[in-house]
C-alpha positions as CSV (number, residue, x, y, z in Angstrom):
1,X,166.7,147.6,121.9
2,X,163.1,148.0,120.8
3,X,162.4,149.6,117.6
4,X,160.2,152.6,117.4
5,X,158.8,153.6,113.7
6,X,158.0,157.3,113.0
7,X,154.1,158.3,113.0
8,X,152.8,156.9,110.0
9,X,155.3,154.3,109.3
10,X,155.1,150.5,110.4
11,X,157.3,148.1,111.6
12,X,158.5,145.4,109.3
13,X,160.6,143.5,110.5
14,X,163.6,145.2,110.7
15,X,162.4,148.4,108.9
16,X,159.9,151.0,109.0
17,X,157.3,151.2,105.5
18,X,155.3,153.9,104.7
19,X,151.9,152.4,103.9
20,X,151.1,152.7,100.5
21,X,147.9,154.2,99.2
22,X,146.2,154.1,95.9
23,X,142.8,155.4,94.3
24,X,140.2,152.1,94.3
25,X,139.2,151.7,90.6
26,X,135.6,150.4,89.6
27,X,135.0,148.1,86.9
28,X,131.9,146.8,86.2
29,X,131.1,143.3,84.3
30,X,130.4,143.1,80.4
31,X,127.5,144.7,79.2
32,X,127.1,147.5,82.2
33,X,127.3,150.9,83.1
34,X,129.2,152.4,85.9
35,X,125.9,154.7,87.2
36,X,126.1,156.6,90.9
37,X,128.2,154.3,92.7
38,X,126.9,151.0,91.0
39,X,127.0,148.6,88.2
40,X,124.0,149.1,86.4
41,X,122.9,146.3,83.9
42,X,120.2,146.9,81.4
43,X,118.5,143.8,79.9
44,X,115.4,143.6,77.7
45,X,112.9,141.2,77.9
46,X,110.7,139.2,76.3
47,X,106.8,139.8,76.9
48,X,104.8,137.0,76.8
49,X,101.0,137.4,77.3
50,X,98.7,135.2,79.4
51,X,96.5,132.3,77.6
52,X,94.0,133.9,76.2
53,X,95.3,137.1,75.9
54,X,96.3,139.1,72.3
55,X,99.5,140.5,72.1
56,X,98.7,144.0,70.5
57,X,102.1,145.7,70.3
58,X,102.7,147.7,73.3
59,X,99.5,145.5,75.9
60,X,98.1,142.5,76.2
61,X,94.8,142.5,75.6
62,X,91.4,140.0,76.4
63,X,88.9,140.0,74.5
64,X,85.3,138.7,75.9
65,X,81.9,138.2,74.4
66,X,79.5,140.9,75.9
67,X,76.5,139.6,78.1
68,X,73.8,139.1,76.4
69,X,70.2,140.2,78.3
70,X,67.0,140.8,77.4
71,X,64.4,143.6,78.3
72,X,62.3,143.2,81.0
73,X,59.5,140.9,80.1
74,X,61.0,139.1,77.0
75,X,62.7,135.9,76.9
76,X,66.2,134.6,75.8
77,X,65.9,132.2,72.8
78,X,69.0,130.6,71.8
79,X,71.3,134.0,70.9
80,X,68.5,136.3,69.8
């Protein structure tokens, strides 16, 4: 004879199981937040200026001779 489980039970078998049920937990690696449905991982970094650039605390900053020109009708003589 076939065997016919109640509704919400399976067949196993020879017996009918509930199905079991449980709450999913989230963990979330070393170092990290669990944050609106993610893993949120905060890491600080280095800043490293480009050559030529000055690291001034919070910028990098490039400094740059200013151009040098004369009035009209005068001359440029080595850096005067």
């Amino acid at each position: 004879a076939n065997k016919i489980c109640p509704p919400g039970f399976n067949l196993s078998g020879q017996q009918c199981m509930a199905p079991e049920s449980a709450e999913l937990e989230s963990t979330c690696p070393p170092n990290s937040i669990f944050e609106n449905g993610k893993c949120k991982v905060i890491k600080n970094i280095d800043m490293v200026c480009p050559p030529g650039y000055t690291d001034s605390g919070d910028d990098c900053v490039l400094y740059v001779a200013p151009a040098k020109e004369c009035p009209p009708n005068f001359i440029l003589q080595g850096l005067r």
